[in-house]
Biotite code that builds the C-alpha atoms (Angstrom):
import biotite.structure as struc

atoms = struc.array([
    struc.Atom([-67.342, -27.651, 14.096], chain_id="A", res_id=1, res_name="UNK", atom_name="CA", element="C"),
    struc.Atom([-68.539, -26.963, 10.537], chain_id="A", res_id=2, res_name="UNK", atom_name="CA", element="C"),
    struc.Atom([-71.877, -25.994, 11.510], chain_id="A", res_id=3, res_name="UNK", atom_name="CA", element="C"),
    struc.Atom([-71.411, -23.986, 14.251], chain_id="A", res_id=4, res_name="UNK", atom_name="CA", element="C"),
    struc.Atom([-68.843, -21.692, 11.976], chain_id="A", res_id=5, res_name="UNK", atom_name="CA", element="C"),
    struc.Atom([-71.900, -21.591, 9.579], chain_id="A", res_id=6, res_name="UNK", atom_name="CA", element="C"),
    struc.Atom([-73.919, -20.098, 11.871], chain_id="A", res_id=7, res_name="UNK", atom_name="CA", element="C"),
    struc.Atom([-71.436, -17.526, 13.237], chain_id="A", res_id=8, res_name="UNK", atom_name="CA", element="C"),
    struc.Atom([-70.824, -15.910, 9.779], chain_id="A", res_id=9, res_name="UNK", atom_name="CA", element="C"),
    struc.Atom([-75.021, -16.349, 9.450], chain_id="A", res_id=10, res_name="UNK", atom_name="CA", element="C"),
    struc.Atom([-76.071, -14.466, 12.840], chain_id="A", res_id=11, res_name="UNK", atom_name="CA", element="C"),
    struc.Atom([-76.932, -10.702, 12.906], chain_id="A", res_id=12, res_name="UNK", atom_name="CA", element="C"),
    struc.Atom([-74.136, -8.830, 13.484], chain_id="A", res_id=13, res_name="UNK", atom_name="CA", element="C"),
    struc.Atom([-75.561, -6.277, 16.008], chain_id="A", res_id=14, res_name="UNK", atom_name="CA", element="C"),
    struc.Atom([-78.510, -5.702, 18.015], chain_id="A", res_id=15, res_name="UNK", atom_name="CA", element="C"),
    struc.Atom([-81.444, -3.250, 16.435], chain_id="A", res_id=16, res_name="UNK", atom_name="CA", element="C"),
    struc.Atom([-80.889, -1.769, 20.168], chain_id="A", res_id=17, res_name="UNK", atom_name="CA", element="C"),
    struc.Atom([-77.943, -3.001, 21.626], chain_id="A", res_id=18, res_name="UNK", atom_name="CA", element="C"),
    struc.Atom([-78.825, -1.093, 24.983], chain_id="A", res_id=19, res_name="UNK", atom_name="CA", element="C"),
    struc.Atom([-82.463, -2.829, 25.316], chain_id="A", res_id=20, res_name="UNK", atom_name="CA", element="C"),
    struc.Atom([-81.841, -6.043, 22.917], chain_id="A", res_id=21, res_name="UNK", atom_name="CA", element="C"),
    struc.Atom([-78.114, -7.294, 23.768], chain_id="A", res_id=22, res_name="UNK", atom_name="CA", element="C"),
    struc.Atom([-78.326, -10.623, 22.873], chain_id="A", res_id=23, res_name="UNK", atom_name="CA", element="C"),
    struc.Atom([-76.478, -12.160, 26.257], chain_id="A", res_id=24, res_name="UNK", atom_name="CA", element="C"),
    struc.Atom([-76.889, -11.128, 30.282], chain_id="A", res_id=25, res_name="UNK", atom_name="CA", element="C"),
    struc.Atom([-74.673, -8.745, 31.795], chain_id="A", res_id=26, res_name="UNK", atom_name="CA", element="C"),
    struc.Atom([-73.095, -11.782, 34.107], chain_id="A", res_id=27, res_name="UNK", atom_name="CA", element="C"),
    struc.Atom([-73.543, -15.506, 33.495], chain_id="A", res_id=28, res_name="UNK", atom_name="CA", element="C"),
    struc.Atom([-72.739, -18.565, 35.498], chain_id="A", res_id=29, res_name="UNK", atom_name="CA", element="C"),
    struc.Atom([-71.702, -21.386, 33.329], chain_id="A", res_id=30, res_name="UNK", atom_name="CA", element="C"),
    struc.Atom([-71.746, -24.767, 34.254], chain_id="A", res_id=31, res_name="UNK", atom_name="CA", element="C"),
    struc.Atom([-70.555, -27.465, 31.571], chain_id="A", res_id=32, res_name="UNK", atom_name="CA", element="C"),
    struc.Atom([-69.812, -31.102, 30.809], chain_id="A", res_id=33, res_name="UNK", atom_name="CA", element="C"),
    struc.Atom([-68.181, -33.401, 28.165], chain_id="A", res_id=34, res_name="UNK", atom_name="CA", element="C"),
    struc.Atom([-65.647, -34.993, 26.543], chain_id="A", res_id=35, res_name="UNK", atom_name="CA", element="C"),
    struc.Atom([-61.973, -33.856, 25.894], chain_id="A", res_id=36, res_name="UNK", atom_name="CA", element="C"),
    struc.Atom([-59.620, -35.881, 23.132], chain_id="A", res_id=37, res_name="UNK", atom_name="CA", element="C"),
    struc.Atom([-56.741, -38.165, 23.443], chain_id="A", res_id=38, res_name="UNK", atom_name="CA", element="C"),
    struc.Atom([-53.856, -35.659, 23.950], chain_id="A", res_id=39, res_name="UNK", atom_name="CA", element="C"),
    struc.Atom([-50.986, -36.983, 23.515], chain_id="A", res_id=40, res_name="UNK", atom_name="CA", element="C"),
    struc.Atom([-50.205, -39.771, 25.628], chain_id="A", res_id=41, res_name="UNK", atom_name="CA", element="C"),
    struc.Atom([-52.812, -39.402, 27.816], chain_id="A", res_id=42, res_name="UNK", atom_name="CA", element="C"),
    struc.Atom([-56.032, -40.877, 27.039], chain_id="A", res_id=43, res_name="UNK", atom_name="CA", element="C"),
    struc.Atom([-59.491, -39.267, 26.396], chain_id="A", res_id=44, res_name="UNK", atom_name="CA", element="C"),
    struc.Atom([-61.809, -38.598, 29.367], chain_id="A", res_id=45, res_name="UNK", atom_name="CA", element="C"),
    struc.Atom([-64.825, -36.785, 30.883], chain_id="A", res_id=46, res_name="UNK", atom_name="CA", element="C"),
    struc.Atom([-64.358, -33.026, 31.848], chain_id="A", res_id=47, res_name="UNK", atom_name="CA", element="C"),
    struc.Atom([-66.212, -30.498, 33.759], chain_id="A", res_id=48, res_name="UNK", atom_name="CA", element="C"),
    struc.Atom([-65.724, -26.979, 33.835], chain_id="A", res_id=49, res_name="UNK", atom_name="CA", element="C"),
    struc.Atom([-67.562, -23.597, 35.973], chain_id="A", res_id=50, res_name="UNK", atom_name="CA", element="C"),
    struc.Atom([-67.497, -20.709, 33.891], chain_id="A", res_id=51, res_name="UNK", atom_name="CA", element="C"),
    struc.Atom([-68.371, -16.875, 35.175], chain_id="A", res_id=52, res_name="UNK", atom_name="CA", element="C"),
    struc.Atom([-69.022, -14.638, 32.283], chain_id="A", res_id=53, res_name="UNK", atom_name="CA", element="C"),
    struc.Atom([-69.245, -10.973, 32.464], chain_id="A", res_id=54, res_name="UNK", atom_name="CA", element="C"),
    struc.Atom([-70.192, -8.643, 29.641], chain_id="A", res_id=55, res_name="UNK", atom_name="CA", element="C"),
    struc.Atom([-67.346, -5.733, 28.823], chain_id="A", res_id=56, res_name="UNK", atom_name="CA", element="C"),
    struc.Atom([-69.339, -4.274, 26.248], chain_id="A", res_id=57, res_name="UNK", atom_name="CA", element="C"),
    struc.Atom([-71.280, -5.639, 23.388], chain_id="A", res_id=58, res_name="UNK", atom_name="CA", element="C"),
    struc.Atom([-69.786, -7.488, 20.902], chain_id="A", res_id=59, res_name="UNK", atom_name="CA", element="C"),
    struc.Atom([-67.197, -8.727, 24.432], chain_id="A", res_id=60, res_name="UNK", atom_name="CA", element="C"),
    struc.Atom([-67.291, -10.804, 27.311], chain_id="A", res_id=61, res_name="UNK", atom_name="CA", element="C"),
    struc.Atom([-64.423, -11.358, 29.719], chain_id="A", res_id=62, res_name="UNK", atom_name="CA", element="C"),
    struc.Atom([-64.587, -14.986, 30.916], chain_id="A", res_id=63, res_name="UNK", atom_name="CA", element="C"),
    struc.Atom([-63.077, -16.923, 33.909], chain_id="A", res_id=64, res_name="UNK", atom_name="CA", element="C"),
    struc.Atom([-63.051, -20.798, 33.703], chain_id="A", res_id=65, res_name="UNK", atom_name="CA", element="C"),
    struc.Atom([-61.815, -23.800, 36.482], chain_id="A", res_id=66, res_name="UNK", atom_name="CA", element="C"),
    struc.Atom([-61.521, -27.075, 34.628], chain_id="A", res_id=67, res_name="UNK", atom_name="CA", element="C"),
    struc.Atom([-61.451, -30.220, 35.697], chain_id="A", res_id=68, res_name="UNK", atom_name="CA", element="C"),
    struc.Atom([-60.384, -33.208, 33.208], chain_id="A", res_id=69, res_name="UNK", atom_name="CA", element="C"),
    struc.Atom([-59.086, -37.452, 33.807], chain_id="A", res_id=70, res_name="UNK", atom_name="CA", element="C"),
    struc.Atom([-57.357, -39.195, 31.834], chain_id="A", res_id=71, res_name="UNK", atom_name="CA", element="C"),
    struc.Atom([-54.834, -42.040, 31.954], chain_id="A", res_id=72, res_name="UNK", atom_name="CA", element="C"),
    struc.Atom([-51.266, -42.433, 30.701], chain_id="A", res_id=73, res_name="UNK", atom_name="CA", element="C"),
    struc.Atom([-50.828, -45.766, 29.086], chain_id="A", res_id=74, res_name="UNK", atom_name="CA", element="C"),
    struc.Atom([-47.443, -46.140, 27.220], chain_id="A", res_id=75, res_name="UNK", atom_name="CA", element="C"),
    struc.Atom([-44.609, -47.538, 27.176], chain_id="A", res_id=76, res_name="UNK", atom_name="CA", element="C"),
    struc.Atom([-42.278, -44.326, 27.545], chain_id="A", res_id=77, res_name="UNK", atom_name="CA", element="C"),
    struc.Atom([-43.568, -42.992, 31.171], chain_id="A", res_id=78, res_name="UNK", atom_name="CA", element="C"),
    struc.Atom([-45.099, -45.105, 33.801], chain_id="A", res_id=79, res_name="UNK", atom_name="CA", element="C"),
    struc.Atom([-48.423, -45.857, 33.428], chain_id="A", res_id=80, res_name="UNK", atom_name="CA", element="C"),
    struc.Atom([-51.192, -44.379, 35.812], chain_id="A", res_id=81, res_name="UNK", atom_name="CA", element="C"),
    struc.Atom([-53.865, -41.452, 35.923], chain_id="A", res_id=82, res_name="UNK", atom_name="CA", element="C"),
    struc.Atom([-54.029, -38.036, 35.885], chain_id="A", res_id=83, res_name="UNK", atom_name="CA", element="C"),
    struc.Atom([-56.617, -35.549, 37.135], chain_id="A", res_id=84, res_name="UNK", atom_name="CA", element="C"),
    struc.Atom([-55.542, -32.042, 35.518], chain_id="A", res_id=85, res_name="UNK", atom_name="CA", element="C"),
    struc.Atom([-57.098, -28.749, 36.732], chain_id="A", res_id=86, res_name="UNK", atom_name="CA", element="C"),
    struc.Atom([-56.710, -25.635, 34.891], chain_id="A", res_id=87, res_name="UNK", atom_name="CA", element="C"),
    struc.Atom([-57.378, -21.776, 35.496], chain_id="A", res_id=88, res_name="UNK", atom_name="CA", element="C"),
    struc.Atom([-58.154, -19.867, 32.091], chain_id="A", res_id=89, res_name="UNK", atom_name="CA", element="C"),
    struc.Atom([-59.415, -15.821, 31.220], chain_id="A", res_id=90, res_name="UNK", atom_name="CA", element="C"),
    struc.Atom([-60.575, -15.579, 28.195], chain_id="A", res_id=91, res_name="UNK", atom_name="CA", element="C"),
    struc.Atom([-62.165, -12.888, 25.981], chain_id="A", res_id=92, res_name="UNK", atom_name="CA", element="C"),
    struc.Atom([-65.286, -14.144, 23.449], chain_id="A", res_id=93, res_name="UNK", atom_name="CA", element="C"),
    struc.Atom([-66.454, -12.325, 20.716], chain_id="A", res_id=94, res_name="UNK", atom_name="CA", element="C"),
    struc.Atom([-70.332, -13.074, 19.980], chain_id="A", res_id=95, res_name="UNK", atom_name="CA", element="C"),
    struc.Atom([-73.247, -11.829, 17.600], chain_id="A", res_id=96, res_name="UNK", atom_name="CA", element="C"),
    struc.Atom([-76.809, -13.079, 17.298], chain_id="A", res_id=97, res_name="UNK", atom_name="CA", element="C"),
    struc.Atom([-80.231, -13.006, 18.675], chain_id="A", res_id=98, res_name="UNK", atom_name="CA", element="C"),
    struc.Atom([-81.624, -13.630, 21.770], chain_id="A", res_id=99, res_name="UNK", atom_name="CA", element="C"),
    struc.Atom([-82.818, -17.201, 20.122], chain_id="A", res_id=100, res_name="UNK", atom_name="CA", element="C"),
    struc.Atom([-79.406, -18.275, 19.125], chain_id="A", res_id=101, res_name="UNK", atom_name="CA", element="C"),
    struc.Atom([-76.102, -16.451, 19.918], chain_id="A", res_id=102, res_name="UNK", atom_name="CA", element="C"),
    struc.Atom([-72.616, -18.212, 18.169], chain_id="A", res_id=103, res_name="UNK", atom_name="CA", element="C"),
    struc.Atom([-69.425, -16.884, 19.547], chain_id="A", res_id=104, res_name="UNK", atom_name="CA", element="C"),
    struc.Atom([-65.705, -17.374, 19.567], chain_id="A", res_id=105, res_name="UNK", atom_name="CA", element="C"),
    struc.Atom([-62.434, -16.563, 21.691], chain_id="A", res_id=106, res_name="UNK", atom_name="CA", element="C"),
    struc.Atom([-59.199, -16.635, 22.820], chain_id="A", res_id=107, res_name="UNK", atom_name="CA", element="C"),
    struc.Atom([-57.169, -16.976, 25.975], chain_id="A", res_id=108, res_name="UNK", atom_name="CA", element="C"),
    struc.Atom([-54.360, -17.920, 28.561], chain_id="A", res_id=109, res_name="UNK", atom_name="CA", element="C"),
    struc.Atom([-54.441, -21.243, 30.525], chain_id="A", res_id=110, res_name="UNK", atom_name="CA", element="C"),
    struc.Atom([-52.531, -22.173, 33.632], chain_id="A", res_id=111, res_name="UNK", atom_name="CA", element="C"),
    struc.Atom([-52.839, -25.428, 34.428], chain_id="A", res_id=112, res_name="UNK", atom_name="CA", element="C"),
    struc.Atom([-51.281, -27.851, 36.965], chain_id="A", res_id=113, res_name="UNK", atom_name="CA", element="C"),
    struc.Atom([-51.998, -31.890, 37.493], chain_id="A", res_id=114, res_name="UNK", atom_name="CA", element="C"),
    struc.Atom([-51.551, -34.933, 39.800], chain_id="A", res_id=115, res_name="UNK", atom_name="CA", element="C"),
    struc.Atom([-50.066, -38.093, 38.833], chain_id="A", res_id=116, res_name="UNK", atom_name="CA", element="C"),
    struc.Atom([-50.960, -41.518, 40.643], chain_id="A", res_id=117, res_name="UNK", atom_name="CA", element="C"),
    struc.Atom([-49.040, -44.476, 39.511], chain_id="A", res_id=118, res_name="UNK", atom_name="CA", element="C"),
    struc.Atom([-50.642, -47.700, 38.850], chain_id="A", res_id=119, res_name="UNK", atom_name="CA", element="C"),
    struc.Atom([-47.810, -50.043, 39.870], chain_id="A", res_id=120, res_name="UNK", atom_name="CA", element="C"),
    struc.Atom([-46.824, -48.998, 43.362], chain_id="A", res_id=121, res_name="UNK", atom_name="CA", element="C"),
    struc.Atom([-43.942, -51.311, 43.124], chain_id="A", res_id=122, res_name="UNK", atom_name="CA", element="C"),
    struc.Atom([-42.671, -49.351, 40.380], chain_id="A", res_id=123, res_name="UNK", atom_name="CA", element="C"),
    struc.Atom([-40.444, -47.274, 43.480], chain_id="A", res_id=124, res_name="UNK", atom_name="CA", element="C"),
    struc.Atom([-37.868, -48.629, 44.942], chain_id="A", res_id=125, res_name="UNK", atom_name="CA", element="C"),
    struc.Atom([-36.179, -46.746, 47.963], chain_id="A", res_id=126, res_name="UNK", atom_name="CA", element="C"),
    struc.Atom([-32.884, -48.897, 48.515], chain_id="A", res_id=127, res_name="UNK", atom_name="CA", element="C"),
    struc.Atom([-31.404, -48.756, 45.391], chain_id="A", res_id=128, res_name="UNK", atom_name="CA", element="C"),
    struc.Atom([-29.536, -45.238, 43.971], chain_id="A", res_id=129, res_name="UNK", atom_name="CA", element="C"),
    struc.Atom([-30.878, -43.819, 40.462], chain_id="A", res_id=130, res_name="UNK", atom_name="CA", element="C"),
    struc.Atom([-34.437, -45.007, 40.562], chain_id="A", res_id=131, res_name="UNK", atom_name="CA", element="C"),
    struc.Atom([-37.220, -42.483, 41.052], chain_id="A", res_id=132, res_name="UNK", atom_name="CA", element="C"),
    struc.Atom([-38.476, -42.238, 44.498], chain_id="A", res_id=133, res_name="UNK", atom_name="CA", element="C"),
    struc.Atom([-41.646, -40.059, 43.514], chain_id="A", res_id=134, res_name="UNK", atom_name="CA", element="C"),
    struc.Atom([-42.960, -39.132, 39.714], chain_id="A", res_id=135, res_name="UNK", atom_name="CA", element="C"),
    struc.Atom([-44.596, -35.810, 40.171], chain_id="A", res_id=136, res_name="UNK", atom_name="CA", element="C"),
    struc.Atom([-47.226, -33.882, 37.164], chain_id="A", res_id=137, res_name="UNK", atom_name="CA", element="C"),
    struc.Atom([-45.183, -30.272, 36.690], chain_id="A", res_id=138, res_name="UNK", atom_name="CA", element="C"),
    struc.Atom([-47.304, -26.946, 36.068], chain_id="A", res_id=139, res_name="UNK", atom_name="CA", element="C"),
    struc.Atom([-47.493, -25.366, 33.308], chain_id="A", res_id=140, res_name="UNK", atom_name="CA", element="C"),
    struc.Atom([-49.202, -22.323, 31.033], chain_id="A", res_id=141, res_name="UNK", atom_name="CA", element="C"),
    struc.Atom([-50.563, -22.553, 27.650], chain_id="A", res_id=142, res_name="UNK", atom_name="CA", element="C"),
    struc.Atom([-53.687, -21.083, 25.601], chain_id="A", res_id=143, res_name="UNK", atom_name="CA", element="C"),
    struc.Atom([-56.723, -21.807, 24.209], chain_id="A", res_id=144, res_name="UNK", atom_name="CA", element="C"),
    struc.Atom([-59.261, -20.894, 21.486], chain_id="A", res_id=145, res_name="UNK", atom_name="CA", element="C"),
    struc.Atom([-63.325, -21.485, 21.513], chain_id="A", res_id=146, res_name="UNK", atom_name="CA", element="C"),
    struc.Atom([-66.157, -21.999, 19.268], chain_id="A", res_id=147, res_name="UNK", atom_name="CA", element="C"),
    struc.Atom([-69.778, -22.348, 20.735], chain_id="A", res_id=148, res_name="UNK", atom_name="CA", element="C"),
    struc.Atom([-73.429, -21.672, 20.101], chain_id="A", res_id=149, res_name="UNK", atom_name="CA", element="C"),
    struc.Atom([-76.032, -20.788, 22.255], chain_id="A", res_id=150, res_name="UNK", atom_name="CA", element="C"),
    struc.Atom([-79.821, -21.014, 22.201], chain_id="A", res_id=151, res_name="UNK", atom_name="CA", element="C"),
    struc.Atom([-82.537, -19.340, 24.339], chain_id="A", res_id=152, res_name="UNK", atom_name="CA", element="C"),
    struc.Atom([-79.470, -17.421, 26.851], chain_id="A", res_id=153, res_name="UNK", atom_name="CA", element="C"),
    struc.Atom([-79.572, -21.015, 28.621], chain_id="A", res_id=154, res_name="UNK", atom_name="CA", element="C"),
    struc.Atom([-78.151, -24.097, 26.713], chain_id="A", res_id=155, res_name="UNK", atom_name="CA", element="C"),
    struc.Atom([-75.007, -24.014, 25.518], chain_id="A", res_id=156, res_name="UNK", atom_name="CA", element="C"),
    struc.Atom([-72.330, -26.338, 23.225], chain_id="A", res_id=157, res_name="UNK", atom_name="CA", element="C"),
    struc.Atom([-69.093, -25.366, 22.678], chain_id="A", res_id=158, res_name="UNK", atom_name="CA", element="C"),
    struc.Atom([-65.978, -26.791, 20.959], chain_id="A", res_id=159, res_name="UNK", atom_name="CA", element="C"),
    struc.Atom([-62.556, -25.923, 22.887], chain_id="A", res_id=160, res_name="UNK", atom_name="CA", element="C"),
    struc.Atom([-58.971, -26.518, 21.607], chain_id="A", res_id=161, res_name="UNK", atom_name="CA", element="C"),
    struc.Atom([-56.244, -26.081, 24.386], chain_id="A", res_id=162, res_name="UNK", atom_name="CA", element="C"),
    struc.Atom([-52.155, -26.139, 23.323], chain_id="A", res_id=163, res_name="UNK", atom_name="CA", element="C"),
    struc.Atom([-50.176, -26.860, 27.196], chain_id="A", res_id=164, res_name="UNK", atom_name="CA", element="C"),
    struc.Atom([-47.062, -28.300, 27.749], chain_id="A", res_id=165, res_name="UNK", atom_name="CA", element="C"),
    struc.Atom([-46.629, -29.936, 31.080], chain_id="A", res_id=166, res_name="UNK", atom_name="CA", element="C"),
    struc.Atom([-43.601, -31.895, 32.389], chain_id="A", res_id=167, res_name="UNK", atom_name="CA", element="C"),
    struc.Atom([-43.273, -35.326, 34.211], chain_id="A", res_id=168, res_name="UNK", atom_name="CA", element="C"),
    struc.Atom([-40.755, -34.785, 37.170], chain_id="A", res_id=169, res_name="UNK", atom_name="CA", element="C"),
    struc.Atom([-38.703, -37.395, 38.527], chain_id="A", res_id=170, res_name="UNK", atom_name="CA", element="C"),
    struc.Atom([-37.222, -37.305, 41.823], chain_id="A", res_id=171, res_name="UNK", atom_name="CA", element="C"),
    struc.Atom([-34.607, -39.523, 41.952], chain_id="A", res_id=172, res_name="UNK", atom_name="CA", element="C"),
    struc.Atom([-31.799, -40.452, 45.303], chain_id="A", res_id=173, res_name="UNK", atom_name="CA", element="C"),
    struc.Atom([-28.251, -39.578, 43.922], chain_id="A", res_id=174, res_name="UNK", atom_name="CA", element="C"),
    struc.Atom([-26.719, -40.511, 47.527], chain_id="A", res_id=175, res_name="UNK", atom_name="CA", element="C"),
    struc.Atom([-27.798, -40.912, 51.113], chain_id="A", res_id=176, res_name="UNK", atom_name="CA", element="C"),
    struc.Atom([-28.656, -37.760, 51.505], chain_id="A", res_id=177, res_name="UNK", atom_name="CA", element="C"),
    struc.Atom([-28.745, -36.012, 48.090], chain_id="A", res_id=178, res_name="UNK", atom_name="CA", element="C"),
    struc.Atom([-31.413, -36.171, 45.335], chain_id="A", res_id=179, res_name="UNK", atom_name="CA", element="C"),
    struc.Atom([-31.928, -34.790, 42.009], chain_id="A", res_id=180, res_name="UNK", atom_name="CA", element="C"),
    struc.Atom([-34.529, -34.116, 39.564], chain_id="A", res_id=181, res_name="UNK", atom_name="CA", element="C"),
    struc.Atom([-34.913, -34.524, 35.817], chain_id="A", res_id=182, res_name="UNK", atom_name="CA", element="C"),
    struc.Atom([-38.047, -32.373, 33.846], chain_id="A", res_id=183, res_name="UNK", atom_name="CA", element="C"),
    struc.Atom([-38.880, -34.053, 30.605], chain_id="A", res_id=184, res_name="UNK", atom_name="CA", element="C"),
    struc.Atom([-41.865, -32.010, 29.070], chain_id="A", res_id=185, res_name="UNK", atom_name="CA", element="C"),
    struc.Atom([-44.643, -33.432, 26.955], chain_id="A", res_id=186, res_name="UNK", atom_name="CA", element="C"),
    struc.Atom([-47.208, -32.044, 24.562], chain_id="A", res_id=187, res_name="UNK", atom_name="CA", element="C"),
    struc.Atom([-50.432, -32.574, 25.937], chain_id="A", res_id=188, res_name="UNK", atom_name="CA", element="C"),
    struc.Atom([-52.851, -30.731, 23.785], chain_id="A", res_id=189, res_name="UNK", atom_name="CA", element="C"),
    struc.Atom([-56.302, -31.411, 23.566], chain_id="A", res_id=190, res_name="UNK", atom_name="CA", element="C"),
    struc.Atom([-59.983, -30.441, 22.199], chain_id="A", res_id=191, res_name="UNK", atom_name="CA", element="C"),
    struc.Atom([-63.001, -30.823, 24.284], chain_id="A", res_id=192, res_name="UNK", atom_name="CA", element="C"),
    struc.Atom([-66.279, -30.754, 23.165], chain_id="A", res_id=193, res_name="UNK", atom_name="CA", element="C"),
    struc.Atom([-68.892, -29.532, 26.090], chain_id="A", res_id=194, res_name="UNK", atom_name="CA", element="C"),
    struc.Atom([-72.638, -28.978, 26.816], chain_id="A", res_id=195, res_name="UNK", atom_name="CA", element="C"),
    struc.Atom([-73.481, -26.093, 28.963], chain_id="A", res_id=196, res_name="UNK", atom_name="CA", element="C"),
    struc.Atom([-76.279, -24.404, 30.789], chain_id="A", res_id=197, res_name="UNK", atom_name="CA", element="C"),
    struc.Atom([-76.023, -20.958, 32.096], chain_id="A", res_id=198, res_name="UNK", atom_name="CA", element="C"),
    struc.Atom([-77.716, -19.500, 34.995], chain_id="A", res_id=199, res_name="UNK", atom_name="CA", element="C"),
    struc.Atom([-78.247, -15.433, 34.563], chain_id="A", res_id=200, res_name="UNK", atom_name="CA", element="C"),
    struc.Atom([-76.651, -13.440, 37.726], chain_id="A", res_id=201, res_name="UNK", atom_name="CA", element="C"),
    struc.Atom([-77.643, -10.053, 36.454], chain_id="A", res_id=202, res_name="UNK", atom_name="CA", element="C"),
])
């Protein structure tokens, strides 16, 4: 993280000729993998993300992201199993550079929902009243801020911190015929750290 704010503050600030020289393609496709953190109670895990890019005008691009991240709850306050999380996020990056290496940063809105598979299937129990009869991963929105280099308008590594609060939802029988459902929400922030490659559209 140190270095790549090091060379954001170091990069050219504009283009000689911004029309002719811009320093990134008008639209990118950007694919990326990596790692995100622990966040809270669920564990670290791989992540994979599709990025398209388009530029607004330069220092801007406007940027639309699908994630994909796993991870696995393993406490003893909720049941234990895994979760696959996708998220939706628009974001708006702010970059300056050369065409050899281009730093940028940005901020944006996340909506992201998840689903929950339990490890103990035993864990239900449909005869008696009070006990959850399904545990369900609740949506949620949140935001998110990025840091990332890139070199040569291809290769890519960026540093992403995400702040979400999803909720675990019990479904529990109150009678024969009547259930009810209890929301607890949980922070489950997270950084990622990614390597990209882009492929140039236009």
């Amino acid at each position: 993280m140190p270095i790549v704010c090091a060379a954001f503050l170091a990069l050219p600030l504009y283009p000689l000729n911004p029309t002719a020289q811009d320093t990134v393609s008008s639209m990118n496709l950007h694919i990326t993998t990596g790692v995100m953190s622990q966040s809270g109670m669920i564990s670290a895990g791989p992540e994979l993300t599709l990025k398209f890019e388009y530029l607004l005008t330069h220092p801007f691009i406007f940027r639309s992201s699908l994630d994909y991240t796993y991870g696995e709850i393993t406490t003893r306050t909720y049941p234990n199993g895994s979760v696959h999380r996708q998220s939706i996020s628009s974001e708006v990056l702010y970059y300056r550079g050369t065409k050899k290496m281009t730093a940028y940063l940005g901020v944006g809105v996340v909506y992201g929902r998840g689903t929950f598979n339990l490890n103990d299937k035993t864990y239900f129990n449909n005869n008696v009243l009070g006990v959850p009869q399904e545990i369900k991963f609740g949506d949620a929105f949140g935001y998110r801020f990025v840091l990332g280099m890139r070199f040569k308008h291809k290769y890519s590594i960026e540093v992403g911190v995400t702040e979400i609060s999803p909720s675990f939802i019990y479904i529990r029988r109150t009678d024969v015929d009547s259930f009810s459902e209890e929301n607890i929400k949980f922070r489950a922030n997270y950084v990622k750290l990614s390597l990209g490659y882009l492929f140039r559209l236009k």
